[in-house]
PyMOL Python script that loads the backbone (N, CA, C, O; Angstrom):
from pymol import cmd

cmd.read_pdbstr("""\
ATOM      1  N   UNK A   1       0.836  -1.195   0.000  1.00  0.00           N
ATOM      2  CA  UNK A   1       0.000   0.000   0.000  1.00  0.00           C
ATOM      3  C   UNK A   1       0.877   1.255   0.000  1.00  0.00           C
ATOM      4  O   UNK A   1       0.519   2.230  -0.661  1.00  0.00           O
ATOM      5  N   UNK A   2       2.116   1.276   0.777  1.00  0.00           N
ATOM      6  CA  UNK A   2       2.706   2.492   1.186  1.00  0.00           C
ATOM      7  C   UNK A   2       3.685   2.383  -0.970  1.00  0.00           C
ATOM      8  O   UNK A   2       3.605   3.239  -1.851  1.00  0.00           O
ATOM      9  N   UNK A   3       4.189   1.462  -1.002  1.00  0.00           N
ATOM     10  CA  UNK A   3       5.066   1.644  -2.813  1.00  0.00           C
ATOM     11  C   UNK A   3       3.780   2.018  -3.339  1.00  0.00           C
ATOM     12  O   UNK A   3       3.981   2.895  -4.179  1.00  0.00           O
ATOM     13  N   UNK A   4       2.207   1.692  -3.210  1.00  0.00           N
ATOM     14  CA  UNK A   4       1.622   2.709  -4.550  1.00  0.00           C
ATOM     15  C   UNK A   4       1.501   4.108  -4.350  1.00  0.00           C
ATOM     16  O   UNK A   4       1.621   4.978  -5.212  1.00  0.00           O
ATOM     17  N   UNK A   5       1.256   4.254  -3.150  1.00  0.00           N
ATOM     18  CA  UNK A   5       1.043   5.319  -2.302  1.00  0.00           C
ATOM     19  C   UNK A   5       2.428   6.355  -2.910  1.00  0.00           C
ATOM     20  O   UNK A   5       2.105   7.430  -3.417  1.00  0.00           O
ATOM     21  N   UNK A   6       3.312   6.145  -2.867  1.00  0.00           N
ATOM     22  CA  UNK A   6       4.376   6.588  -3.659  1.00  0.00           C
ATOM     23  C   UNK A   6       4.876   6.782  -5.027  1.00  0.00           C
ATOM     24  O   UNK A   6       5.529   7.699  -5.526  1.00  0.00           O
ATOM     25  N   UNK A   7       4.411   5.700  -5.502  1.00  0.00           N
ATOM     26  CA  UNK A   7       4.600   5.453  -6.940  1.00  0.00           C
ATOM     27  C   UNK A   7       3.425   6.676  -7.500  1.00  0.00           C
ATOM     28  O   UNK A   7       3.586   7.272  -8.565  1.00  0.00           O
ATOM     29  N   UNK A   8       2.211   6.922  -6.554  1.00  0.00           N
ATOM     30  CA  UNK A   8       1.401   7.874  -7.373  1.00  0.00           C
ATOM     31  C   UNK A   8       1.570   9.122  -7.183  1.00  0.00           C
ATOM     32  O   UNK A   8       1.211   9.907  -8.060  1.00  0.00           O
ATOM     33  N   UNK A   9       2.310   9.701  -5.677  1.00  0.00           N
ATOM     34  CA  UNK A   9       2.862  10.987  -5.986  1.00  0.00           C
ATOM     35  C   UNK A   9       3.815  11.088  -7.017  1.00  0.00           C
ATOM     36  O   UNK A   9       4.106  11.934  -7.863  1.00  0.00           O
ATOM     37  N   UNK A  10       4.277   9.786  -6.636  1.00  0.00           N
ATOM     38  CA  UNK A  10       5.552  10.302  -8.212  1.00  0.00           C
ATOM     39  C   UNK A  10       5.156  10.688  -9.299  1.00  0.00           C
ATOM     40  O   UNK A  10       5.674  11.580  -9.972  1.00  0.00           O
ATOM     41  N   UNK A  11       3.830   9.802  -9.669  1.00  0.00           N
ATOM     42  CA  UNK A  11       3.320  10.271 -11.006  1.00  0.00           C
ATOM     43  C   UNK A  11       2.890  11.683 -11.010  1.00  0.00           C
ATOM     44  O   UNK A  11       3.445  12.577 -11.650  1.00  0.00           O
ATOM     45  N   UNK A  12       2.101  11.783 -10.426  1.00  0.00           N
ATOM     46  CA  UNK A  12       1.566  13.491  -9.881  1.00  0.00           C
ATOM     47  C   UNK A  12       2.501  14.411 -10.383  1.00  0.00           C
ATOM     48  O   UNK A  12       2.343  15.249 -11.271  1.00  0.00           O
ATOM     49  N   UNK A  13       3.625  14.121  -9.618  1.00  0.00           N
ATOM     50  CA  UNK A  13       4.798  15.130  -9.901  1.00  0.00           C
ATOM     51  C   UNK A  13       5.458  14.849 -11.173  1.00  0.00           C
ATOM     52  O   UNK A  13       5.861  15.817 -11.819  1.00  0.00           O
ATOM     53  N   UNK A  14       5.555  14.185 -11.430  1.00  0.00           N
ATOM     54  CA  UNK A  14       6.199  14.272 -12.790  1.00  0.00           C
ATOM     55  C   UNK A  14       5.302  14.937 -13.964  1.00  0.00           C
ATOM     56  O   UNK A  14       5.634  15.784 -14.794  1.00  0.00           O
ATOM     57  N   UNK A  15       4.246  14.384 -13.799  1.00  0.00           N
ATOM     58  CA  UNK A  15       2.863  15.100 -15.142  1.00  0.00           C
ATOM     59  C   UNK A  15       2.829  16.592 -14.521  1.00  0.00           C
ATOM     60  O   UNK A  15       2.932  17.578 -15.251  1.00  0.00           O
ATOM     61  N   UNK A  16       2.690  16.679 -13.247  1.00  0.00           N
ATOM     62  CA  UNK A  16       2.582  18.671 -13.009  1.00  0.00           C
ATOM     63  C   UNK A  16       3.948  19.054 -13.432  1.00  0.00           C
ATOM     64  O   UNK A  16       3.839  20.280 -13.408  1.00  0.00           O
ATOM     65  N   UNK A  17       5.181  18.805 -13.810  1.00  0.00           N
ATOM     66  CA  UNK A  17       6.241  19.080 -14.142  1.00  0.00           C
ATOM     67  C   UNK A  17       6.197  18.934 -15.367  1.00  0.00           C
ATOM     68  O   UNK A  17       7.064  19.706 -15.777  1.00  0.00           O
ATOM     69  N   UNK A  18       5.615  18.299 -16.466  1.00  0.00           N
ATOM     70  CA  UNK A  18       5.787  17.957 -17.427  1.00  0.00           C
ATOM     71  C   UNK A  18       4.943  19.049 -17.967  1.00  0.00           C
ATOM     72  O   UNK A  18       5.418  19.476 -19.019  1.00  0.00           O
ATOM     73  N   UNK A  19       3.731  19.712 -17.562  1.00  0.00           N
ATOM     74  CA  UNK A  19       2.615  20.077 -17.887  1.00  0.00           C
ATOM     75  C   UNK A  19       3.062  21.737 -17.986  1.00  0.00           C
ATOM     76  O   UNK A  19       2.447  22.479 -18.752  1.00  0.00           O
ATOM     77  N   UNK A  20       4.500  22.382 -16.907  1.00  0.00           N
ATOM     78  CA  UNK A  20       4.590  23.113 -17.437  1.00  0.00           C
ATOM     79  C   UNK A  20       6.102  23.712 -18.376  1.00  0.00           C
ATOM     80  O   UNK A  20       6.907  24.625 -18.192  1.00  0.00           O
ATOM     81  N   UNK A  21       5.983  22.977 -19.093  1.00  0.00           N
ATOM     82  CA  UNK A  21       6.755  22.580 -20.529  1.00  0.00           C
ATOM     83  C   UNK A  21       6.176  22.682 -21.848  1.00  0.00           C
ATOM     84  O   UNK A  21       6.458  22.020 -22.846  1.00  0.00           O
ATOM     85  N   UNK A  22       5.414  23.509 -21.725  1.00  0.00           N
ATOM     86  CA  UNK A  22       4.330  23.950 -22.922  1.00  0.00           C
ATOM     87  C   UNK A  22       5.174  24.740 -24.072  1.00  0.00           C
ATOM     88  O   UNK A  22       5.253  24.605 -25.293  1.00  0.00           O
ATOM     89  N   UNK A  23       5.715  25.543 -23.217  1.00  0.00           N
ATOM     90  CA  UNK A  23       6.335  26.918 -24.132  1.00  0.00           C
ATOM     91  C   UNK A  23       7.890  26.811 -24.056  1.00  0.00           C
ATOM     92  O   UNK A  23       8.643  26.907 -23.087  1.00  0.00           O
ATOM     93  N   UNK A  24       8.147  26.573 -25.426  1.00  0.00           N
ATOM     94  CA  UNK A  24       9.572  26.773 -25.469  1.00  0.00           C
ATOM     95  C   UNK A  24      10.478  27.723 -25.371  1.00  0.00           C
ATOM     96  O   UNK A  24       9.851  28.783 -25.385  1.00  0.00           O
ATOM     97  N   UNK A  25      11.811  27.967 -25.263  1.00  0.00           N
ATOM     98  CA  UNK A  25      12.429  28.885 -25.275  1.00  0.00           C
ATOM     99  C   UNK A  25      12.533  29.495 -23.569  1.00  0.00           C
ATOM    100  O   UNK A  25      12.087  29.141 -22.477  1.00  0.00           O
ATOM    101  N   UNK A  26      13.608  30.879 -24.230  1.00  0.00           N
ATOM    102  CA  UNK A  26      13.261  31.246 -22.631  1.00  0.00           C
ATOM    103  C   UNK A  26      12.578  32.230 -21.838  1.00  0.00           C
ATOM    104  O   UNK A  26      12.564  33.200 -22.596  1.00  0.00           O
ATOM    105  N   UNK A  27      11.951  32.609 -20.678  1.00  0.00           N
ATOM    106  CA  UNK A  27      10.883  33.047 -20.194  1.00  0.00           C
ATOM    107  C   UNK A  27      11.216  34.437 -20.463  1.00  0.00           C
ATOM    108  O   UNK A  27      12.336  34.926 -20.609  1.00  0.00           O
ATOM    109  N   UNK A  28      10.209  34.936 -20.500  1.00  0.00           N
ATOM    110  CA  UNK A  28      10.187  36.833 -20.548  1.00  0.00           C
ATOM    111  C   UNK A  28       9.353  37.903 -20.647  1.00  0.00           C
ATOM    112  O   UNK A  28       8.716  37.896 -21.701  1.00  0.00           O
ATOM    113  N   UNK A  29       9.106  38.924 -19.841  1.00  0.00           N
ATOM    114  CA  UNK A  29       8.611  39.193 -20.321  1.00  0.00           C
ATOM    115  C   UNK A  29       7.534  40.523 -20.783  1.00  0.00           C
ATOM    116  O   UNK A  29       7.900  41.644 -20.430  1.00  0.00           O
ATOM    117  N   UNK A  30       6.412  40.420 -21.450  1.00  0.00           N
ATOM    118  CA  UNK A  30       6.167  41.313 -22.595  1.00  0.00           C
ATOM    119  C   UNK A  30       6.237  42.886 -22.651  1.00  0.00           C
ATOM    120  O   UNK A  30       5.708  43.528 -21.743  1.00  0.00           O
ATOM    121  N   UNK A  31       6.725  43.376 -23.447  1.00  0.00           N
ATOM    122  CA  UNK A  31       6.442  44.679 -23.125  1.00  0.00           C
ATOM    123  C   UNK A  31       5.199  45.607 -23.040  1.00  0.00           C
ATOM    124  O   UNK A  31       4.414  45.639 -23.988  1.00  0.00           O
ATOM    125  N   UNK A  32       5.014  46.308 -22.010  1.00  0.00           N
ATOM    126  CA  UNK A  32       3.938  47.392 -22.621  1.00  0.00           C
ATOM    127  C   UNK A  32       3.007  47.763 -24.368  1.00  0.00           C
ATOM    128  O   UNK A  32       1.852  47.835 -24.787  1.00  0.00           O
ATOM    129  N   UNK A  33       4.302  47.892 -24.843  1.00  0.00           N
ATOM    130  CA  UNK A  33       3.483  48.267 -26.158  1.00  0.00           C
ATOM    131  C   UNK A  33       3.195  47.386 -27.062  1.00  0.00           C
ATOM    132  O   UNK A  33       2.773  47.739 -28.163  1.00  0.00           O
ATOM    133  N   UNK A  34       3.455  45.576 -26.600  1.00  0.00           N
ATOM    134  CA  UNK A  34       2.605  44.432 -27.707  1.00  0.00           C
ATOM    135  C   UNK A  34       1.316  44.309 -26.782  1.00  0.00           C
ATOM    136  O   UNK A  34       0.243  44.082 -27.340  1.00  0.00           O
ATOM    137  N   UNK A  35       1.373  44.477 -25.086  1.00  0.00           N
ATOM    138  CA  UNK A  35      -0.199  44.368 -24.133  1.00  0.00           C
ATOM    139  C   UNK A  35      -0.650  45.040 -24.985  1.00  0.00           C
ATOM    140  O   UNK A  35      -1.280  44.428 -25.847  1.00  0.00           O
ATOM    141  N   UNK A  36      -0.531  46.646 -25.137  1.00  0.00           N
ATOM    142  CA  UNK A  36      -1.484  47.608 -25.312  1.00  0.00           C
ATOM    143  C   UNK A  36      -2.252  47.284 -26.503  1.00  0.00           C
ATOM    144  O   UNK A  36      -3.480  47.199 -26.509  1.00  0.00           O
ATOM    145  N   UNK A  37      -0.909  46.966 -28.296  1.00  0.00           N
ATOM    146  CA  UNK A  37      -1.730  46.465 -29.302  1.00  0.00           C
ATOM    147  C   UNK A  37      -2.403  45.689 -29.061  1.00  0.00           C
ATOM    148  O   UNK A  37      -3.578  45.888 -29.370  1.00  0.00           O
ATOM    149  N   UNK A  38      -2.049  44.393 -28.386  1.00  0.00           N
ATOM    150  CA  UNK A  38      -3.198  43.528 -28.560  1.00  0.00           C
ATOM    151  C   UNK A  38      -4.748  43.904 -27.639  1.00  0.00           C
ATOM    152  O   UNK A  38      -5.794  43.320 -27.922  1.00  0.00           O
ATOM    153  N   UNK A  39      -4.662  45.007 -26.479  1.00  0.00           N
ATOM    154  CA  UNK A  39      -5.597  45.277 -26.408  1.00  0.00           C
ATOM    155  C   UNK A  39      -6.679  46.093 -27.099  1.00  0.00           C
ATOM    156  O   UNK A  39      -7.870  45.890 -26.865  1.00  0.00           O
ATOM    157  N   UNK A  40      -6.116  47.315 -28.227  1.00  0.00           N
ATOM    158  CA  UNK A  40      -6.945  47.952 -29.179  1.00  0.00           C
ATOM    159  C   UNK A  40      -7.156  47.326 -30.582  1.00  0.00           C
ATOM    160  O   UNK A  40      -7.444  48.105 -31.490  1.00  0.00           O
ATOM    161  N   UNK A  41      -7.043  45.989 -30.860  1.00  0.00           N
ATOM    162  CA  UNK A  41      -7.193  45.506 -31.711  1.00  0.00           C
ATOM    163  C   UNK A  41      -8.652  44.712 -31.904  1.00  0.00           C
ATOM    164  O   UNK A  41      -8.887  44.098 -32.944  1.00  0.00           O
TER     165      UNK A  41
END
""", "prot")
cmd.dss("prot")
cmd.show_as("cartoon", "prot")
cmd.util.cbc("prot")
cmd.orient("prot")
């Protein structure tokens, strides 16, 4: 009981780790004046 009990946080953590791996490259970020265009558009 206690190895599944483990084995399924592991999974947990690995998929919430995996999950934020969406966006490549590296983090940054946006300036003022692409917010603003994309807000009067």
């Amino acid at each position: 009981m206690k190895r599944l009990l483990t084995a399924f946080i592991a999974l947990v953590a690995v998929t919430s780790l995996l999950s934020g791996c969406g966006q490549k490259g590296p983090l940054y970020l946006p300036d003022d004046s692409q917010a603003d265009a994309a807000q009067t558009e």
